[in-house]
C-alpha angles and dihedrals in degrees: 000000000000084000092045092053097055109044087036091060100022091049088055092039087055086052099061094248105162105261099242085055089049089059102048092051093044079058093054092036093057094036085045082060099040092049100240101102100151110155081211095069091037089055096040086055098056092046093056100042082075102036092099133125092209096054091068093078096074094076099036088059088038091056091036080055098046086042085061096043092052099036104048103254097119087048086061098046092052083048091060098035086056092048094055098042107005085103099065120093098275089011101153078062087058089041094050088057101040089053089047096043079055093036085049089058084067122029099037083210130104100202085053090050094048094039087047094046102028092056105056093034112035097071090050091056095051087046091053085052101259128155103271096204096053090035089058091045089057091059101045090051096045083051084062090069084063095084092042106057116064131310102038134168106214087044087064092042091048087044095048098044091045095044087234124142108275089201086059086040095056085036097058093045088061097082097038090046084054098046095049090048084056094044084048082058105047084052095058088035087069093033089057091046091052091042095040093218110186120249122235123233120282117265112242123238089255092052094053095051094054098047084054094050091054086045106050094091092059093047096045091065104060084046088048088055104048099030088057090052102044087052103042103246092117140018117237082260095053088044087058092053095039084054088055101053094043093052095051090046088052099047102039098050113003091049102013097201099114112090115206083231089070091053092087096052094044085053104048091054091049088059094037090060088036089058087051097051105043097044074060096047092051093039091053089045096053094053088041083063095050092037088069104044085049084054091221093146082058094045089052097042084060094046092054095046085052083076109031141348086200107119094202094052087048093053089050091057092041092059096042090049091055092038085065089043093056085054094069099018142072120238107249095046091042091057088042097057104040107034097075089048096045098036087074098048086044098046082041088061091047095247117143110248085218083069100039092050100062091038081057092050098046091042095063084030087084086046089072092068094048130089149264101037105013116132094208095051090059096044087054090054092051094049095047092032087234131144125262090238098051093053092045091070102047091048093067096089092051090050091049102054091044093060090053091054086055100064094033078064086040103060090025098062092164090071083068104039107044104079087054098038082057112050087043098058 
């Protein structure tokens, strides 16, 4: 049945069927073989995927993201982020990951960061005389927080998928988000050396207060939304709604540079990328059905345990193996297919799967800068007009430093779990 599985989902991957597709008829494939095929359960199980109150947050942070974009929020984020570290050699680097790690407490999504930041960035940094190539892998890394820092997107699918608590899931990304931005920035900090890029002149004191007065209104938003969950006022659903509505607030008439023409648009985008998401969704959640009765998570527990009963070896294969997933595969669909087949290997093993869900999530989020299939990499080649191959090789040493990071968060779960530990004592 393992067997099965793989080649059955995998083979129609290969064969560029859409991954929602692949699912469902990795679902048929492994019900045909174990004799219970009924399009009744298939279709009860799509329907259900999705049924889901969580899930409804996805468009509502996707639209609150496109809201900022449009309406000059993330502008003004860049803006403060420069007057607080632009002075600094390579400063407009420090500034492109200070301005995603406040942009990642919004959109939960790292194409939205890179395009947010890298627009408006990228073509100042080529301006001031730095390396295209590594400025635009900066970007593209530091978009990568995006995901890891509350809200995320994958958080709530891996929440939702695995029935843990989404609040313990974007408080234990906190640390890890934080810890990834300052890895991104030893890194620059050696490429800037190196490059001897000059630094600008300090911001004054003056300067610094009224980039942060037309900027309040940004910042605010990331500290409504987790502070209301953290409280209790709002579920991570009602956050997201509440980030809607403030954004479009901020932008129509503080800032007044959203125009009701551009709702539509804004709109649209929000539900194409929903649809996406959520075939996806129903189509993970059929074969997770037929994953378990075929009893696959306990084949491959066994297989695993053949080889070693270390945790810590385990977690280092785990990660490699879903180092080379997030290599040909995106990011949602990768969490949707192999959580339920991870979380009892990993419960089995007595880890948290609060733990083992932002490991996860950090994890493919460096997936997401490597070729051939990351979404971010690509984003960056179409803001600095580079090829994928140039950017490939400046983005090593990012990548480097980020999956470091990772096993520094692996065999120090208490990176993970103290902010959580914390809040819920």
């Amino acid at each position: 049945m393992l067997a099965i599985f793989l080649i059955s989902l995998f083979g129609l991957i290969l064969i560029n069927v859409p991954i929602a597709l692949s699912l469902i008829g990795t679902a048929i494939l492994l019900a045909l073989f174990q004799g219970t095929l009924s399009s009744q359960i298939i279709t009860q199980s799509l329907v259900r995927g999705v049924d889901s109150f969580p899930l409804l947050a996805i468009p509502f942070f996707m639209i609150a993201g496109e809201l900022m974009n449009q309406g000059g929020i993330s502008s003004r984020i860049v803006k403060f982020a420069h007057s607080l570290v632009g002075h600094i050699r390579g400063g407009i680097g420090y500034v492109a990951v200070v301005a995603s790690m406040i942009f990642a407490g919004v959109s939960g999504s790292a194409v939205a960061d890179t395009t947010a930041v890298g627009s408006v960035l990228l073509p100042i940094m080529k301006e001031n005389g730095y390396d295209v190539p590594k400025s635009t892998a900066l970007v593209s890394t530091a978009g990568c927080i995006g995901p890891i820092i509350p809200p995320s997107i994958p958080l709530i699918l891996y929440g939702v998928i695995g029935e843990v608590s989404i609040v313990k899931l974007f408080l234990g990304g906190i640390v890890p988000g934080f810890l990834v931005g300052v890895s991104l920035m030893i890194a620059w900090y050696f490429h800037s050396k190196k490059a001897n890029y000059k630094a600008a002149k300090r911001a004054t004191f003056k300067q610094i207060l009224i980039s942060a007065k037309e900027a309040i209104w940004a910042i605010f938003l990331p500290v409504i939304i987790l502070v209301g969950i953290v409280i209790g006022i709002v579920t991570p659903t009602e956050a997201a709604v509440v980030a809607v509505v403030y954004a479009f607030v901020v932008s129509k008439f503080i800032y007044k540079e959203l125009k009701l023409s551009q709702i539509p648009e804004i709109l649209i985008n929000g539900a194409k990328s929903t649809a996406m998401i959520m075939f996806v969704v129903g189509g993970a959640m059929t074969a997770a059905y037929l994953i378990t009765t075929a009893h696959i998570p306990e084949l491959l527990t066994n297989t695993l345990l053949s080889l070693t009963d270390n945790v810590l070896v385990i977690m280092f294969l785990i990660n490699i193996m879903l180092l080379l997933v997030g290599c040909v595969m995106d990011m949602g669909p990768a969490i949707l297919i192999l959580a339920p087949i991870l979380l009892p290997l990993i419960e089995s093993f007595g880890l948290d799967p609060i733990y083992f869900g932002v490991i996860m999530t950090v994890n493919l989020c460096i997936g997401l800068a490597t070729p051939p299939v990351g979404n971010v990499l690509y984003a960056g080649c179409g803001l600095a007009k580079i090829p994928i191959s140039q950017l490939s090789r400046a983005i090593i040493p990012f990548i480097a430093v980020m999956v470091l990071t990772l096993f520094i968060i692996t065999y120090f779960p208490g990176l993970v779990m103290f902010i959580p530990t914390m809040i819920g004592n």
